[in-house]
Structures are given as C-alpha cells and as structure tokens.
N, C-alpha and C positions, 0 to 999 in steps of 0.2 A: 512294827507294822510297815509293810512295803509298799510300793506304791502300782496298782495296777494299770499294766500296758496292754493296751488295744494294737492290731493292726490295722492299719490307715490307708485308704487309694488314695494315694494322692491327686490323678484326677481320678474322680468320683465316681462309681461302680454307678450309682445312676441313671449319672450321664454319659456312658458308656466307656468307662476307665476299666481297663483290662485288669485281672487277675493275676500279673505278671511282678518277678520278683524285681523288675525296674518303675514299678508304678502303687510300690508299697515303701511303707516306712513304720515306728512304734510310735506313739502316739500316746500320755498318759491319760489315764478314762476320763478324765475329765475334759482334757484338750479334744480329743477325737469326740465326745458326745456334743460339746457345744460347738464344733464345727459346723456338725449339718450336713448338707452334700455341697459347701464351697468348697470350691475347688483350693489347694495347699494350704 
C-alpha cells in the first residue's frame, strides 16, 4: 500500500497563493489535509 500525495500551495490558494509551479509542492494526504489553509 502507498502512500498518497496531494499537491500543496504553499501559500495558500485562499489567501490568494497562485497556481504556479514555484508556489507548489507534494504533500502526503494526511499532511496537506490537517494543514488547513496555513500557510507552509
């Protein structure tokens, strides 16, 4: 079983973090879901 990965704004789509390949990163689904919209 593998572990699934989300893509992440780093800042936060939101709060108005652009859809740009400098403002993403992979995130495992659990990291990116209890993040939230904080920022990194």
């Amino acid at each position: 079983m593998g572990v699934q990965l989300h893509i992440d704004h780093i800042h936060p789509w939101a709060l108005g973090g652009a859809t740009v390949a400098d403002n993403l990163r992979t995130l495992c689904e659990q990291c990116n879901l209890g993040k939230g919209v904080s920022p990194a």
